[in-house]
LODODO-282239 format. One record per residue: x, y, z of N, C-alpha, C in turn; residue number from 0. Coordinates in steps of 0.1 Angstrom, whole numbers, plus 5000, padded with zeros to 4 digits. Atoms other than C-alpha are relative to their C-alpha. Layout:
# LODODO-282239
   nxx   nyy   nzz  caxx  cayy  cazz   cxx   cyy   czz    k
     X     Y     Z     X     Y     Z     X     Y     Z  NUM
...
***
This chain:
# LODODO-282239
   nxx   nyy   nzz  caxx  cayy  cazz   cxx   cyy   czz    k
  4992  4997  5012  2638  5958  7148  5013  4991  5000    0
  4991  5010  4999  2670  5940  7136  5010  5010  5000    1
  4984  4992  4997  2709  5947  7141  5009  4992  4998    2
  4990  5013  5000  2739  5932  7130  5010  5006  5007    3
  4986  5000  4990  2771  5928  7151  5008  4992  4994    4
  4987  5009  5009  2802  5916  7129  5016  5003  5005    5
  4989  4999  4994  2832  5906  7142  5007  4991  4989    6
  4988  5007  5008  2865  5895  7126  5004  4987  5010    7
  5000  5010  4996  2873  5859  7134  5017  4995  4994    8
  4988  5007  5000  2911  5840  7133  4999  4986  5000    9
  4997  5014  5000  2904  5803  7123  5018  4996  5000   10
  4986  5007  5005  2936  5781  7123  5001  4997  4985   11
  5000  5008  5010  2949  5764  7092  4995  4991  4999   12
  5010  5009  5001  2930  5736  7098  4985  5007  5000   13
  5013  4991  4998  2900  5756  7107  4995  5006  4984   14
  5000  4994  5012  2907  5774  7075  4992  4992  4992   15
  5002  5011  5012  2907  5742  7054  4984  4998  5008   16
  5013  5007  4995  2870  5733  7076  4994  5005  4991   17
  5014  4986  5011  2855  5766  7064  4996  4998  4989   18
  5001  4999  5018  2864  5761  7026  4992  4991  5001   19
  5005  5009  5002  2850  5727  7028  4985  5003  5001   20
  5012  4997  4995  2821  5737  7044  4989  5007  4991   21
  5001  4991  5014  2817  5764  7014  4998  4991  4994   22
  5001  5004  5013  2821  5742  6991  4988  4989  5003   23
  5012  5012  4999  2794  5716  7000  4991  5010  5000   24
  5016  4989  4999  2767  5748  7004  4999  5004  4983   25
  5003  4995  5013  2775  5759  6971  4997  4987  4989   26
  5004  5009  5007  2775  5724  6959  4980  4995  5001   27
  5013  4999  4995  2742  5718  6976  4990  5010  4991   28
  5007  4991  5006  2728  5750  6959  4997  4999  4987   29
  5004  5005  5011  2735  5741  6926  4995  4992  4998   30
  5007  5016  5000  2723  5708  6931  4985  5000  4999   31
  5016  4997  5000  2691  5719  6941  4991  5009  4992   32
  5003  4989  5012  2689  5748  6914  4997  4993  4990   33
  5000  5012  5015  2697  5722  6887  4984  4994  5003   34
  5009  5010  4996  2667  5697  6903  4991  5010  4997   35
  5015  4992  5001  2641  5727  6901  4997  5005  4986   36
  4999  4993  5013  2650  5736  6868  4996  4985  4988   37
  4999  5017  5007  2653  5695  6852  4982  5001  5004   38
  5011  5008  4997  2618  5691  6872  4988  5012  4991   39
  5004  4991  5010  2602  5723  6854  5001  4997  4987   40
  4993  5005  5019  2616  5711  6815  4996  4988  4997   41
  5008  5009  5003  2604  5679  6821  4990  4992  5005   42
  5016  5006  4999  2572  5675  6841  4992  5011  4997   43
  5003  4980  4999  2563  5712  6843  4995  4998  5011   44
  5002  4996  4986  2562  5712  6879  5013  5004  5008   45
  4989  4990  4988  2578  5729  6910  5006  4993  5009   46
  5002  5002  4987  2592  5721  6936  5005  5009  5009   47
  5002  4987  4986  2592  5737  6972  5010  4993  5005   48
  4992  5001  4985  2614  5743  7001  4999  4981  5009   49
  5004  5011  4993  2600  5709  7017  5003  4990  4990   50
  5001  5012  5005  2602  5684  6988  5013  4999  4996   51
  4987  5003  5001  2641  5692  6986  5006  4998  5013   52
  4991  5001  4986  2646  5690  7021  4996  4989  5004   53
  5004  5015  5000  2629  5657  7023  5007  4988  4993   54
  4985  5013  5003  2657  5641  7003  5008  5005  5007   55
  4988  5001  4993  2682  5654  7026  5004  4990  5005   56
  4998  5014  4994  2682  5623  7044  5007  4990  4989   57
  4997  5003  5013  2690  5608  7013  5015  5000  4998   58
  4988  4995  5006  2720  5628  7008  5015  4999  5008   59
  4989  4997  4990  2757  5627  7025  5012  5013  4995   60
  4992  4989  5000  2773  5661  7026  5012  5000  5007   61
  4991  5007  4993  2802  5644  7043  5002  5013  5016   62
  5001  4996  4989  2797  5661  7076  4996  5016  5010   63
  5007  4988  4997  2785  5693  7076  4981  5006  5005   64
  5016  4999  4986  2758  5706  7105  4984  5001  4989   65
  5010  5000  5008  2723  5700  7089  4994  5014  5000   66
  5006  4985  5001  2708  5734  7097  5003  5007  4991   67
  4995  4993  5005  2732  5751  7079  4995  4996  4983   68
  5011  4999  5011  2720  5731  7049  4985  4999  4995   69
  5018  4992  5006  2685  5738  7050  4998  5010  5001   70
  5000  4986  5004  2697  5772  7052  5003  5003  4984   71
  4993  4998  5014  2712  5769  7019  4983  4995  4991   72
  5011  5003  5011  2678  5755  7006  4988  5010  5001   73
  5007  4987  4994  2659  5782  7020  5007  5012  4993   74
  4993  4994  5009  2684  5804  7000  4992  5000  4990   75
  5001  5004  5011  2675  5787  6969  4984  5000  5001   76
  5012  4996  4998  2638  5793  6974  4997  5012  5004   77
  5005  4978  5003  2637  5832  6983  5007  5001  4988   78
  4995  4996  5011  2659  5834  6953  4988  4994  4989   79
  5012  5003  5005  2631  5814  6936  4985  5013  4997   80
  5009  4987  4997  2604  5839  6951  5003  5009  4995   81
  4996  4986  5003  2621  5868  6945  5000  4996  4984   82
  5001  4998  5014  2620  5857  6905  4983  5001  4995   83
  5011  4997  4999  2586  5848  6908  4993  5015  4998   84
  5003  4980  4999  2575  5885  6920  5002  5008  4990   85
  4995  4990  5003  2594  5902  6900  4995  4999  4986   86
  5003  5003  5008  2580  5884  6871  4985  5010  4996   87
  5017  4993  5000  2542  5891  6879  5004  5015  5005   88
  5006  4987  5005  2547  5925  6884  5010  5009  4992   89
  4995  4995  5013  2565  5929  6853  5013  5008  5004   90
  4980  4993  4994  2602  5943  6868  5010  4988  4992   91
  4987  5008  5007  2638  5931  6850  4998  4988  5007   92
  5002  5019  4986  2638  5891  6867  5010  4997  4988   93
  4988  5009  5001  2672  5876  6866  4997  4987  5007   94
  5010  5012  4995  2661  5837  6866  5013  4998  5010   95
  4985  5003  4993  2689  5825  6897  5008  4993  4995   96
  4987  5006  5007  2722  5816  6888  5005  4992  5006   97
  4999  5012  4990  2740  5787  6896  5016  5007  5003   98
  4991  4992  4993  2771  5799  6918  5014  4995  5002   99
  4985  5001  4998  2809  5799  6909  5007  4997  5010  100
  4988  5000  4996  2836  5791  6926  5004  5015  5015  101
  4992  4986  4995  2846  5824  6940  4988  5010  5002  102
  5013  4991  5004  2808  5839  6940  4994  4990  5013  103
  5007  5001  4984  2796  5816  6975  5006  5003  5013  104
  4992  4995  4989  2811  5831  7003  4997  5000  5015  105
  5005  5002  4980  2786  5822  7035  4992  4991  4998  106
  5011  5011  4996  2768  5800  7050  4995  5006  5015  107
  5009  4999  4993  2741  5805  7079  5000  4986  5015  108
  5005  5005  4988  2734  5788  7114  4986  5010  5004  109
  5015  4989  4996  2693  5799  7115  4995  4999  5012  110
  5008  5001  4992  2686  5791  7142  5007  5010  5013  111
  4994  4994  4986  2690  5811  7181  5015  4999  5007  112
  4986  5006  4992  2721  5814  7203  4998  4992  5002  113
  4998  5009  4990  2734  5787  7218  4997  4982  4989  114
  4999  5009  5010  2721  5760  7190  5006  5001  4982  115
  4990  5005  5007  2752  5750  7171  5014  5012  4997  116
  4991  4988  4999  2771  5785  7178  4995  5006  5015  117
  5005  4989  4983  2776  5804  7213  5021  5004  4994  118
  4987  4995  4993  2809  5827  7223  5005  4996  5014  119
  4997  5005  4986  2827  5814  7251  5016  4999  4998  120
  4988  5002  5001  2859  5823  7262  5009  5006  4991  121
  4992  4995  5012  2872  5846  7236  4997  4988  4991  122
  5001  5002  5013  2862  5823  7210  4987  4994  4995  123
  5013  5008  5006  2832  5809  7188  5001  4989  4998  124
  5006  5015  5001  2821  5775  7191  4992  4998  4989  125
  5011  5008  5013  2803  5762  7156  5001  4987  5002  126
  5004  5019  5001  2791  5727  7154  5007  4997  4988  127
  4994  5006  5013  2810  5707  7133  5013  5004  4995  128
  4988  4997  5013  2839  5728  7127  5009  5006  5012  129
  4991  4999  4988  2854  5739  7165  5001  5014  5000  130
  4999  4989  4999  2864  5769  7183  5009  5008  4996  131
  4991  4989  5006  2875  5800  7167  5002  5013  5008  132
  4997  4985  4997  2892  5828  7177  4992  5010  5000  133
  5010  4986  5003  2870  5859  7178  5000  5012  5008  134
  4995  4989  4996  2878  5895  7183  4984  5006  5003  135
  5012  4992  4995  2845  5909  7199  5009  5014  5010  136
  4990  4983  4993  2856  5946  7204  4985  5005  5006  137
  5013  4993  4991  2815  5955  7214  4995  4987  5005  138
  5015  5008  4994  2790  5935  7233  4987  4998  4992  139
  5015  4998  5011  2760  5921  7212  4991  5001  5007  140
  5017  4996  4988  2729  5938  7228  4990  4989  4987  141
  5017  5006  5005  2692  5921  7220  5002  4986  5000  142
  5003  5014  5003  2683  5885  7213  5009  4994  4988  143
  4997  5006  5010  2706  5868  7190  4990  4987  4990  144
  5013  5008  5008  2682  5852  7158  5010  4992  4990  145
  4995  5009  5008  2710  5835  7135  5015  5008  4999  146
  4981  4997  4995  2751  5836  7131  5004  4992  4986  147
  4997  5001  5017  2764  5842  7092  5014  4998  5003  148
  4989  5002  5007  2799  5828  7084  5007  5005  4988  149
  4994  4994  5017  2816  5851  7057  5016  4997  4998  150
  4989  4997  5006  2843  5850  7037  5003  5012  4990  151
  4998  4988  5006  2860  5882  7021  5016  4999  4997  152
  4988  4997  5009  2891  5875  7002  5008  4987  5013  153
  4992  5015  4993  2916  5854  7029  4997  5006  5015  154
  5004  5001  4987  2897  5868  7060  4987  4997  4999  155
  5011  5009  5003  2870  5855  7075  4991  5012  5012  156
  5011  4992  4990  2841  5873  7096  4987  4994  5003  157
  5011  5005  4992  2813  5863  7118  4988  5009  5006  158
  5013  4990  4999  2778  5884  7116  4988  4991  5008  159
  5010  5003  4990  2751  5879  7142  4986  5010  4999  160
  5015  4992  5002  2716  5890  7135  4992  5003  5012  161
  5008  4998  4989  2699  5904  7168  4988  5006  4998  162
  5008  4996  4997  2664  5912  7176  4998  5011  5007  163
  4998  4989  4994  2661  5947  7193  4983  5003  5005  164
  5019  5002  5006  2627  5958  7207  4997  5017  4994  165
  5003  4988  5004  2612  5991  7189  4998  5012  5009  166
  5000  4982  4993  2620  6027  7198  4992  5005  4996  167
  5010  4991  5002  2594  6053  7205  5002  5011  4994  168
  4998  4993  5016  2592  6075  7175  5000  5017  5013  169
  5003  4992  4997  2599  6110  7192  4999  5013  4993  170
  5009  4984  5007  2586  6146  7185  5011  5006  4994  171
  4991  4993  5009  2605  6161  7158  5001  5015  5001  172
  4992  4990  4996  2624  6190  7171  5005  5008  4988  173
  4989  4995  5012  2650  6200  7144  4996  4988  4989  174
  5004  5009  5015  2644  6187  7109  5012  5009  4985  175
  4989  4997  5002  2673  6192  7085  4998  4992  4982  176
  5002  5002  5014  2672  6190  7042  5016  4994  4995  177
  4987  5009  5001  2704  6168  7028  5000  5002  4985  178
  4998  5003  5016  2712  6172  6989  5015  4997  5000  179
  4987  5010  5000  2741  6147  6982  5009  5005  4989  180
  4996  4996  5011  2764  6156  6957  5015  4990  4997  181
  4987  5006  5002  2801  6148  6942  5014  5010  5003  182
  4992  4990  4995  2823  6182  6951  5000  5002  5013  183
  5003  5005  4992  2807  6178  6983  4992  4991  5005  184
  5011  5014  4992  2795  6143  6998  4987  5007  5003  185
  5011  5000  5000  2766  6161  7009  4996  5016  5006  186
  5003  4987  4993  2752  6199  7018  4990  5000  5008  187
  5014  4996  4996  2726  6205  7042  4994  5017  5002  188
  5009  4987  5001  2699  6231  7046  5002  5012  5010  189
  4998  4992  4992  2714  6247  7071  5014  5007  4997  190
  4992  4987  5003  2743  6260  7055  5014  4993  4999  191
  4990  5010  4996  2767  6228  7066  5004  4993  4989  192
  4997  5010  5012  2791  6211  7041  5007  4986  5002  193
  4990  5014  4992  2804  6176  7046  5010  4994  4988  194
  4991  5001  5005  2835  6169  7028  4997  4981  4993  195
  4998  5017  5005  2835  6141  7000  5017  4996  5004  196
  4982  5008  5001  2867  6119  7009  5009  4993  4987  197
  4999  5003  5015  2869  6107  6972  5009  4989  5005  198
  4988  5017  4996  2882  6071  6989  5006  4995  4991  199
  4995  5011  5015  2888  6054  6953  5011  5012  5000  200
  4984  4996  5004  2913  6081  6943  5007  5002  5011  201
  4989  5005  4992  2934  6075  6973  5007  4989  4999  202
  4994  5016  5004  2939  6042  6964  5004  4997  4990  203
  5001  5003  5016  2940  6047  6927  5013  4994  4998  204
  4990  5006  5005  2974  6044  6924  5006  4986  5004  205
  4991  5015  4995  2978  6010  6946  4986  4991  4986  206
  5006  5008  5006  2949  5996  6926  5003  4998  4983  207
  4995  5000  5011  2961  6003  6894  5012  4991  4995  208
  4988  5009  4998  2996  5987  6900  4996  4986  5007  209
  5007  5012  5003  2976  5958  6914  4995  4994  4989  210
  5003  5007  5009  2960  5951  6884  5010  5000  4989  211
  4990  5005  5008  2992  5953  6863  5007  4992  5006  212
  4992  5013  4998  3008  5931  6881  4990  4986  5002  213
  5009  5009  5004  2978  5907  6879  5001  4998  4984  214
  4999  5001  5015  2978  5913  6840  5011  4989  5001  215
  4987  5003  5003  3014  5901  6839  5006  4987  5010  216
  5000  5014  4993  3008  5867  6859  4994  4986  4993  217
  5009  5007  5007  2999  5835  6842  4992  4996  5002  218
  5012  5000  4993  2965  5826  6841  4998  4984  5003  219
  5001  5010  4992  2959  5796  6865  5011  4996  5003  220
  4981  5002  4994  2996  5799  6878  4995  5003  5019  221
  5006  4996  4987  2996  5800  6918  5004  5015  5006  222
  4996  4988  4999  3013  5833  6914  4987  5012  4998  223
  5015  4993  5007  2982  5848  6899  4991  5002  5007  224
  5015  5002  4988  2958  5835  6925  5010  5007  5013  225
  5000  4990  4994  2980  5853  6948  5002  5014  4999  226
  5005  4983  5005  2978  5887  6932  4989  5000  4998  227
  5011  4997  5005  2942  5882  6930  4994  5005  5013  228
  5001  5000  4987  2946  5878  6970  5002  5016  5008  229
  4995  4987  5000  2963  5910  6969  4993  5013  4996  230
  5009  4992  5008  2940  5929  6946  4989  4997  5011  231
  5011  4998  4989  2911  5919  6969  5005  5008  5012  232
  4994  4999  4991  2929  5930  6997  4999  5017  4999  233
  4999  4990  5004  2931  5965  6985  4986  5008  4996  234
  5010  4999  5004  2898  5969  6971  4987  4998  5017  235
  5004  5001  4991  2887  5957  7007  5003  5010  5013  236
  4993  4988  4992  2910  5988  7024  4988  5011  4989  237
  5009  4985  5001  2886  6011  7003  4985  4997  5001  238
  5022  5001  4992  2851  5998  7011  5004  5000  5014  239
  4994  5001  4985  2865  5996  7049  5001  5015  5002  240
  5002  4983  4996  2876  6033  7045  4987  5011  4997  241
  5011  4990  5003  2846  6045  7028  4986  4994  5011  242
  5016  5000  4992  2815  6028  7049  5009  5006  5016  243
  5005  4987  4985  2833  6044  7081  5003  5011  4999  244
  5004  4993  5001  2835  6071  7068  4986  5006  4998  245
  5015  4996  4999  2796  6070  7059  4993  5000  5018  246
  5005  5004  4980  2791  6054  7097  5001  5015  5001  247
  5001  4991  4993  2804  6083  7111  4993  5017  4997  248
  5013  4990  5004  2784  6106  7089  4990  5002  5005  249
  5015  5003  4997  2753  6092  7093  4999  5002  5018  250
  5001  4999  4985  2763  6090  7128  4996  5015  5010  251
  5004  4984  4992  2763  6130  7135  4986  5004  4992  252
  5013  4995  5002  2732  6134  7111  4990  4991  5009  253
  5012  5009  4992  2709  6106  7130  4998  5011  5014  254
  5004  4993  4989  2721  6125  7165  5000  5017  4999  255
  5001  4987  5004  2718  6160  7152  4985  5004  4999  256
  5008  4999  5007  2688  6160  7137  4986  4983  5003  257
  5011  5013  4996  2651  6142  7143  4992  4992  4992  258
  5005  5005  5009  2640  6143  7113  5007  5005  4987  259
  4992  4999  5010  2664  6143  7081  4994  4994  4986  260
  5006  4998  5012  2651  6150  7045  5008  4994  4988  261
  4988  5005  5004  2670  6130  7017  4985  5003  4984  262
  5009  5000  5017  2659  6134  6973  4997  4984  4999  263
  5003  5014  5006  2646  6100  6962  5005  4997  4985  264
  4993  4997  5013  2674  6099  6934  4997  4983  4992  265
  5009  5011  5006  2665  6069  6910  5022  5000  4989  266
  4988  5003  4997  2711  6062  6914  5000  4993  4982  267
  4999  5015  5012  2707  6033  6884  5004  5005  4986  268
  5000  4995  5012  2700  6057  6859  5009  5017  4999  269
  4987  4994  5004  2724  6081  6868  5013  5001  4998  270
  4987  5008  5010  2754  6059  6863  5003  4997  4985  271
  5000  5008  5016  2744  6056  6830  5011  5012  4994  272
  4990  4989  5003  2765  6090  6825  5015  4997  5004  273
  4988  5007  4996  2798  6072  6822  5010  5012  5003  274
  4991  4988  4989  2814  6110  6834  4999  5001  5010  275
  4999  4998  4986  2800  6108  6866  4999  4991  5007  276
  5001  5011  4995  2795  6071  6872  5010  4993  5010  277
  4989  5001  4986  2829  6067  6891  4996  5006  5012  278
  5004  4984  4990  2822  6097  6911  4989  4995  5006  279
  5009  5011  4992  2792  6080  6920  5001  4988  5009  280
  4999  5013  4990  2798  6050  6931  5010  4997  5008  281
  4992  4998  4986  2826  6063  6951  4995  5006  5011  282
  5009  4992  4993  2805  6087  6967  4991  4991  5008  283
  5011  5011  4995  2783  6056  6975  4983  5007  5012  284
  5012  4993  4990  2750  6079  6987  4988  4994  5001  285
  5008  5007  4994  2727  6053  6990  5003  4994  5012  286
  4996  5007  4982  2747  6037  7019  4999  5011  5010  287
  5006  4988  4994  2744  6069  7031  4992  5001  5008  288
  5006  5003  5004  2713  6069  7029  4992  4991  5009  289
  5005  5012  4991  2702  6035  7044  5007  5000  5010  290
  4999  5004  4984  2729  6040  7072  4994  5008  5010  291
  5005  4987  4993  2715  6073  7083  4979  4996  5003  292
  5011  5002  4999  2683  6057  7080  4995  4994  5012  293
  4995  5007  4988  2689  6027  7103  5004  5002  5010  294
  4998  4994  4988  2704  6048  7126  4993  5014  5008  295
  5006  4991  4995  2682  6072  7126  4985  4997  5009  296
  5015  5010  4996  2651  6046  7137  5007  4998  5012  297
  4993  5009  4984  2675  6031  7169  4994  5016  5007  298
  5003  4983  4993  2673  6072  7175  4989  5005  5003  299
  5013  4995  4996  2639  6074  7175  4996  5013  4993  300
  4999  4990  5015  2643  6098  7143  4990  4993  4988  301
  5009  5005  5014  2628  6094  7107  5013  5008  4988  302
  4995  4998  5014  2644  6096  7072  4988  4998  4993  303
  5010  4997  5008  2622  6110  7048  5006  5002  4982  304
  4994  5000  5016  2628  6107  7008  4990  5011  4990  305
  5006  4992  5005  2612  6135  6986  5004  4997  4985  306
  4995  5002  5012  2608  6138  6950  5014  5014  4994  307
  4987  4993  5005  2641  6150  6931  4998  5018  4992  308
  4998  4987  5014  2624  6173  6906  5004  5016  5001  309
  4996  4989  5004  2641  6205  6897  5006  5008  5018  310
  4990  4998  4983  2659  6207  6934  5008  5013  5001  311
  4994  4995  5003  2684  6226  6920  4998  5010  4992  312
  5002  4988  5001  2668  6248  6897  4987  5012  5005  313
  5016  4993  4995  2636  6261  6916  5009  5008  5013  314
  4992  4992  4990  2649  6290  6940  4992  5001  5013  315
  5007  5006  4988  2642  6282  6975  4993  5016  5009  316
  5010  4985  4997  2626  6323  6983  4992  5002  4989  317
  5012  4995  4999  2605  6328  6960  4990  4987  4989  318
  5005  5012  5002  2598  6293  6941  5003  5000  4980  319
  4995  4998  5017  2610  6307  6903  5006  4988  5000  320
  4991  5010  5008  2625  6279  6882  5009  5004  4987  321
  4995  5000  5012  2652  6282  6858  5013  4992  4994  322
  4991  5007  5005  2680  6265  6839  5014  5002  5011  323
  4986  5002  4993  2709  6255  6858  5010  4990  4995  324
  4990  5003  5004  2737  6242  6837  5006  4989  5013  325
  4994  5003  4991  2757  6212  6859  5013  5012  5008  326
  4989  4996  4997  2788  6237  6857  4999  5012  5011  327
  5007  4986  4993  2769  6266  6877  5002  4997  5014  328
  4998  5003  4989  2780  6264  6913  4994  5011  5009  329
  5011  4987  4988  2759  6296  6927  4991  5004  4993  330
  5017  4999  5004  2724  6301  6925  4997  5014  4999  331
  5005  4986  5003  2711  6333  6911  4985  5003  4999  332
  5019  5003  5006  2675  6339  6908  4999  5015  4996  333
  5003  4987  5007  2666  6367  6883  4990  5003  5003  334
  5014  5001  4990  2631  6368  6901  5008  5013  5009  335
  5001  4991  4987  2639  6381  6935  5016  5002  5005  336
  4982  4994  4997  2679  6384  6934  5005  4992  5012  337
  4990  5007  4990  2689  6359  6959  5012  4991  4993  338
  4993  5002  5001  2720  6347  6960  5007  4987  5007  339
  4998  5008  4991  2735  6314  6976  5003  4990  4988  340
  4996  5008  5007  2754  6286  6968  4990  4985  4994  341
  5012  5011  5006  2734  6259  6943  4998  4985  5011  342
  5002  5012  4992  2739  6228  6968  4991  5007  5013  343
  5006  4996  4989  2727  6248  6996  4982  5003  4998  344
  5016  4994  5007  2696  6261  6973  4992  4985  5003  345
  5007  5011  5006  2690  6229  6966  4997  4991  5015  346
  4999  5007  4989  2691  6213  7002  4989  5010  5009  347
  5011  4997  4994  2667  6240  7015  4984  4998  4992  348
  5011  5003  5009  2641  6230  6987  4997  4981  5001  349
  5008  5012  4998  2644  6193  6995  4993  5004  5018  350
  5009  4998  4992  2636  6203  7030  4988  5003  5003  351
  5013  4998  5001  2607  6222  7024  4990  4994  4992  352
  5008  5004  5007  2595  6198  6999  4993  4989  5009  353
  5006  5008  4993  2586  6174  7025  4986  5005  5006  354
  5015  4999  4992  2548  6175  7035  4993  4988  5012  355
  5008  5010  4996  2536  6153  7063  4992  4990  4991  356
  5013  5005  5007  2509  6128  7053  4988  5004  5003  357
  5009  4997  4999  2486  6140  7075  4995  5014  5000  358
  5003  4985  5003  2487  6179  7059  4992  5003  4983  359
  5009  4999  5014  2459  6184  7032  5004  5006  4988  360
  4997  4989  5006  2473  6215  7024  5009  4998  4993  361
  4990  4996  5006  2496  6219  6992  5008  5012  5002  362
  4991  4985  4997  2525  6244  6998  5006  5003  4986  363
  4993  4999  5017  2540  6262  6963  5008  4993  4999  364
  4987  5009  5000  2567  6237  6968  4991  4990  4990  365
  5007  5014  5008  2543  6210  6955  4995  5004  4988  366
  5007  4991  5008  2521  6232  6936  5012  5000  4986  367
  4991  5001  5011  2552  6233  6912  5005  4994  4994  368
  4992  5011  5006  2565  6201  6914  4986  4991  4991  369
***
């Protein structure tokens, strides 16, 4: 299995200026080669591949930037290819690739293993071509290092490492535990437990807000401007920072709590379309959730299981009645058989039981209904 390990990195000012450069030839590179596949389509009607653009490299002078890195970049520009491809033939939205702004390329790649054209040594990272950087390694990277990403995120810089790990033995599912996610509470489980949404965006509301008025009120391509944009990022990067560790540490007591954890298979896309609760959503962010509790639930030698959504909420988890549940209804009544309990809870013991093995023949009235 894979794992990343990202550490914050302290180039110099010179260093700084390497990095941008370095950017900017990948992103130059990218378009270059996007343009060429697009020109050679319009006017032969043919393709070209990964290999017949990396066969002009030699050709080319990128004024000194490590070659690997740009045949990572062309390797880019070909899954992005593929990926349109696919999505074509089997008829899904396909966004043909775009060619990439200014302020829209932010990394570049070293694919290959430790030690070729990046290693740590000495408190700092060695890159080819561009010298050693400062680097704050607060953990130890376990497993096989497989390639070593270069980011940029506003005016810091960070350095992700892709490790190899070898596969954990899937063990016997003990405790198993139902999850319905919400927006009053981040998430209820089936057992009765509520996990507090932190509602990260409105803590920040008011610095972000006064960030972008004083962005409004800068002129546009003034150097004043591009540093309130620095600022604005800066802020917006304090609340994704506070909300994924806040999810980490979620995910982190459900993965070891629990061996096997039950989640709805919510179809997110189309419930943003409800521009009342589409903030609230995507503050909530329950897909990251989601995928971290999932990720972490595999190192654990756990499972995350996804069920269908339907009627979660109104089907009563004793005796399987269904009825109308209004969003504003926050306790579950069942005129049936008279139970009582709060709707998130209902509804977190119904995705539980809705889960069936694969290898159980038998339908339970849970399915039977859905």
């Amino acid at each position: 299995m894979r794992k990343t390990f990202q550490y914050r990195i302290y180039p110099t000012r010179k260093q700084n200026i390497i990095l941008l450069h370095v950017l900017s030839m990948c992103r130059k590179l990218y378009n270059d080669s996007l343009h060429d596949r697009k020109v050679a389509y319009q006017d032969c009607h043919c393709g070209l591949s990964y290999y017949d653009q990396a066969a002009w490299m030699k050709y080319i002078d990128y004024q000194g930037v490590y070659a690997h890195i740009l045949q990572n970049v062309l390797r880019r520009v070909d899954t992005s290819f593929q990926n349109f491809f696919r999505r074509v033939k089997n008829g899904e939205t396909s966004g043909y690739p775009r060619f990439q702004g200014r302020n829209r390329y932010d990394s570049f790649t070293y694919p290959d293993p430790y030690g070729t054209g990046y290693k740590i040594e000495d408190g700092k990272l060695h890159l080819s071509k561009i010298g050693a950087i400062r680097i704050f390694q607060h953990r130890e990277i376990g497993g096989e290092v497989k390639t070593c990403t270069i980011k940029r995120d506003g005016d810091q810089w960070y350095a992700s490492f892709s490790v190899e790990l070898p596969d954990v033995e899937k063990k016997e599912i003990e405790t198993s535990v139902g999850v319905d996610v919400g927006i009053t509470t981040l998430a209820t489980l089936s057992d009765g437990t509520e996990i507090e949404n932190p509602k990260t965006l409105d803590k920040y509301d008011s610095k972000v807000k006064k960030a972008h008025r004083d962005l409004s009120r800068k002129k546009k391509g003034s150097s004043n401007r591009n540093k309130q944009k620095i600022v604005l990022a800066g802020i917006y990067r304090k609340v994704r920072n506070a909300r994924k560790d806040y999810l980490h540490k979620t995910s982190r007591i459900l993965a070891d709590a629990y061996d096997q954890i039950v989640f709805e298979d919510l179809q997110i896309k189309n419930m943003v379309k409800n521009h009342h609760l589409a903030r609230s959503i995507h503050d909530a962010s329950w897909s990251m959730l989601i995928n971290f509790t999932t990720y972490k639930a595999e190192y654990a030698g756990g499972i995350v299981e996804l069920v269908n959504p339907r009627n979660t909420s109104k089907q009563c988890s004793v005796c399987d009645s269904i009825q109308s549940m209004p969003l504003s209804l926050r306790t579950y009544r069942c005129p049936d058989c008279g139970a009582v309990m709060g709707r998130d809870h209902n509804a977190a013991i119904n995705i539980k039981n809705r889960y069936v093995p694969a290898d159980c023949g038998e339908l339970t009235p849970v399915e039977m209904v859905v």
